[in-house]
C-alpha positions in Angstrom: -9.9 -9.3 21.9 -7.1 -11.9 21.8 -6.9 -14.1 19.1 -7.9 -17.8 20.4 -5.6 -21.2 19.5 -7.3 -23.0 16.2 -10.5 -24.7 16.7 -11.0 -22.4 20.2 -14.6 -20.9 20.7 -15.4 -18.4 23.4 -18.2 -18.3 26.3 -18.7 -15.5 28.8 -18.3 -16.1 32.5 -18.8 -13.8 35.7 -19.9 -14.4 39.0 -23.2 -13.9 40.5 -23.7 -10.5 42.6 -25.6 -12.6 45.2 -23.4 -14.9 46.3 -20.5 -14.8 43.9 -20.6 -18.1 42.2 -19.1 -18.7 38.8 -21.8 -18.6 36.7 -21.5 -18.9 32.3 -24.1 -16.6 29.6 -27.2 -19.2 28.8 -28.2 -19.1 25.1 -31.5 -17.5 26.8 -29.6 -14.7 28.4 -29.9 -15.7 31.7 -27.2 -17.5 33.9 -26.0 -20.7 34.9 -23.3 -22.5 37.1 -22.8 -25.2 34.7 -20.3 -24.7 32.2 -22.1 -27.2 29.9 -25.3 -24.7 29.9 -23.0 -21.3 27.9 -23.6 -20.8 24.5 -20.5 -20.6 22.8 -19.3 -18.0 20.2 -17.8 -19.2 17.3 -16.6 -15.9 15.8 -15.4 -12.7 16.8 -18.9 -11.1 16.5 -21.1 -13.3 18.4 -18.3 -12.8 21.1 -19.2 -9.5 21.1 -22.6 -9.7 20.7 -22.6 -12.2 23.9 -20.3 -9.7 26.3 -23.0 -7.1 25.0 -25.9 -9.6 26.4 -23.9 -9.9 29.6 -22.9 -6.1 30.2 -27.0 -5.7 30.7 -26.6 -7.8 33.2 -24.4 -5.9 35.2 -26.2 -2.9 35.1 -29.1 -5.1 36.2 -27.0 -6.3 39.0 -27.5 -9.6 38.6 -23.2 -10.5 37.5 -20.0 -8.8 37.9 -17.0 -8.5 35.4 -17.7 -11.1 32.6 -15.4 -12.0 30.1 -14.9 -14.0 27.4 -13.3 -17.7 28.0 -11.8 -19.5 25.5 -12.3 -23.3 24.7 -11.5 -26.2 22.9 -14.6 -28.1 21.7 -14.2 -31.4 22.7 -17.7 -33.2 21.2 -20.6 -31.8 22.8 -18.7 -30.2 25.8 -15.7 -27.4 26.1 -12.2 -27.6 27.7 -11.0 -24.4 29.3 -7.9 -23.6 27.7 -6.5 -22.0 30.9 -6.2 -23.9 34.4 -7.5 -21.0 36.0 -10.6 -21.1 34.0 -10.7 -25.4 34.5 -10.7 -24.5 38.1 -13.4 -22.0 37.8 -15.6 -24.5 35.7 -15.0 -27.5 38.0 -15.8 -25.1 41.3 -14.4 -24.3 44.4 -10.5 -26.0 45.3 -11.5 -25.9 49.1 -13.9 -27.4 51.4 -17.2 -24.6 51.5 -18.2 -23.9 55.0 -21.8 -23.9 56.5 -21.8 -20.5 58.3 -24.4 -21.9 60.2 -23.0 -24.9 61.1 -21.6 -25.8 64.9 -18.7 -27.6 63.6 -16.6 -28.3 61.0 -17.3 -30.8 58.3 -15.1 -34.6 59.2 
């Protein structure tokens, strides 16, 4: 595991099998869309310990490929350190369109 800037923490991340939605590791073990909802890892251990948690998971097919994602505590909420992981967290850069829908949205 790569080491993390000072004062970084780490949560896991993957997408949901159904659907495919970013989704972060809840302290209860499930899964949530909301980055605010991951409980963080301080240490190198509890990271660990978490991508353990989340590797059940996938062999319950519920996520695919989590990983660790570093942030910067920022009072009660984390900052992504990468963009990549910012846009993840903030959710999709595109309009999402109703497959069901007769036209496009204005």
């Amino acid at each position: 595991m790569a080491k993390n800037q000072k004062g970084a923490v780490n949560v896991v991340s993957a997408n949901r099998l159904a659907g495919g939605e970013v989704v972060y590791l809840t302290a209860a073990g499930g899964w949530d869309a909301s980055l605010a909802a991951a409980t963080v890892a301080s240490d190198e251990a509890e990271a660990l310990r978490l991508l353990a948690v989340a590797e059940a998971s996938v062999a319950a097919r519920q996520v695919v490929e989590p990983y660790l994602v570093a942030l910067v505590e920022q009072g009660v909420a984390g900052q992504p350190l990468s963009l990549r992981e910012r846009i993840r967290a903030k959710g999709p850069t595109v309009a999402v369109i109703d497959a069901n829908a007769t036209r496009f949205p204005s």
